[in-house]
N, C-alpha and C positions, 0 to 999 in steps of 0.2 A: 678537464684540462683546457687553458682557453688559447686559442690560434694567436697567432703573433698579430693581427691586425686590433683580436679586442685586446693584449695587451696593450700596445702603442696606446689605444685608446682611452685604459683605464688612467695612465701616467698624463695622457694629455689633459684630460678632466680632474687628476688631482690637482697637476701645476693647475690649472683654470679656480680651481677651487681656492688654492691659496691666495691667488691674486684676488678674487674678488671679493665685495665688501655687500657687494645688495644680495639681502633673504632669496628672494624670488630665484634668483640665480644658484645658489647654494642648493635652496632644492630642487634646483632641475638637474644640477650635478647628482644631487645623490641617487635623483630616483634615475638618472640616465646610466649612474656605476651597475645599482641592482637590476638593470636590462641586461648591459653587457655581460654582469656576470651570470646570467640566468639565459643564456641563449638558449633559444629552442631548434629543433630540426626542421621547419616548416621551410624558413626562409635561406638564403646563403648568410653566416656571419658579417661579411663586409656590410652587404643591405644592411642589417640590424645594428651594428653598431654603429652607422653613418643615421638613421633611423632613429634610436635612441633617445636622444636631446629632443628631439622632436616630438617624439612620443608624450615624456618627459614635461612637455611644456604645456601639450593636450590635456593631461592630468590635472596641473596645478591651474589650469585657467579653469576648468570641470570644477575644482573646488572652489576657487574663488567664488564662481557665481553663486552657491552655493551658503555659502560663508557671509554673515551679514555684513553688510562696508556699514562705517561706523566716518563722521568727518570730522575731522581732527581741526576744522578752522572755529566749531564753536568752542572750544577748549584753552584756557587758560595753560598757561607754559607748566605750570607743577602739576599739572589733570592727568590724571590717565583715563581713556574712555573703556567705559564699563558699563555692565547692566545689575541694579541690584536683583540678586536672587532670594527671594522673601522666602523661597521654600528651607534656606539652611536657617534661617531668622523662627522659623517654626520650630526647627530643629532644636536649637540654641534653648525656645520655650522650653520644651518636653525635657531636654536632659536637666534645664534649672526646675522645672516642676515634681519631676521623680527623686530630686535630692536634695530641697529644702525642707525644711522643718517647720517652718514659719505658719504653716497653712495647714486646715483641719484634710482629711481623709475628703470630706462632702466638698471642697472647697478645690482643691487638687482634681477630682471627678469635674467637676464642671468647667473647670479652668482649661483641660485637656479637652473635653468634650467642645467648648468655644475654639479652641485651637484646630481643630479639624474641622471647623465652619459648619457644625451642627448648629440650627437656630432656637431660639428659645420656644417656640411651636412644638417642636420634636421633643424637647429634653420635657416639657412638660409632660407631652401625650406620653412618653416612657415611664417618666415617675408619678404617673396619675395624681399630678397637684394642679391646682390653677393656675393659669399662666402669668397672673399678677404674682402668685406667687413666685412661679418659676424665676420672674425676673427680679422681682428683690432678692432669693438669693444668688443671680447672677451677678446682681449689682454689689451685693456685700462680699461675694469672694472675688470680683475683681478688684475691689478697694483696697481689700488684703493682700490681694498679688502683687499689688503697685507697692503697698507700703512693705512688703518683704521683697520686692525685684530691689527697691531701691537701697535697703538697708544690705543686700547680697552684694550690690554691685559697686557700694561704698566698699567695702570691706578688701582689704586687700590680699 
């Protein structure tokens, strides 16, 4: 049950919360609500929830530095700043690798085995071929991969 001072205080920080419009502000409210209503025994309530916001503020500056800043002044007005993640772009490979048809059994094997940045040294010394060889048929089932990505990703 919470004492009449954190309620006053939970209403004071919702009206706060409606009024305002900046992020940063929003969540110091919320994490300053989930203080108030998680009181502990240690301290008096009044401390705590005058404490709170503050607390609250310590948190999200802790994550900010954390958090990589990203500057919005090289960025064209339609930009959003972003990083590409190549690992879901691997991902994307494997699931169109596992469900086209286009490509022989040996050709799929090496194309997956190139996808996980195994070199063509390795794949050789595994399938005990020369490595001149190893790389013509890397070179011919990437050929094939290009010429079945591109006829996959026509298709609508």
């Amino acid at each position: 049950m919470l004492n009449e001072q954190a309620t006053k205080a939970l209403e004071l920080l919702y009206a706060r919360a409606k009024r305002t419009t900046d992020n940063f502000d929003l969540e110091r409210i919320e994490r300053a609500l989930d203080e108030i209503i998680r009181l502990n025994d240690i301290s008096p309530p009044p401390f705590q929830v005058r404490s709170a916001p503050a607390h609250a503020s310590q948190v999200l500056k802790g994550r900010r530095k954390l958090a990589k800043q990203i500057a919005l002044g090289d960025l064209a007005a339609h930009e959003e700043p972003r990083q590409r993640d190549y690992a879901l772009a691997v991902v994307d490979l494997a699931l169109w690798l596992n469900g086209t048809t286009a490509l022989t059994t040996e050709q799929r094997q090496l194309a997956h085995r190139l996808a996980s940045e195994e070199d063509s040294k390795t794949i050789a010394a595994e399938l005990g071929v020369p490595i001149t060889r190893t790389r013509e048929r890397i070179s011919r089932a990437r050929q094939a991969a290009r010429a079945a990505w591109a006829v996959d990703i026509r298709q609508p």
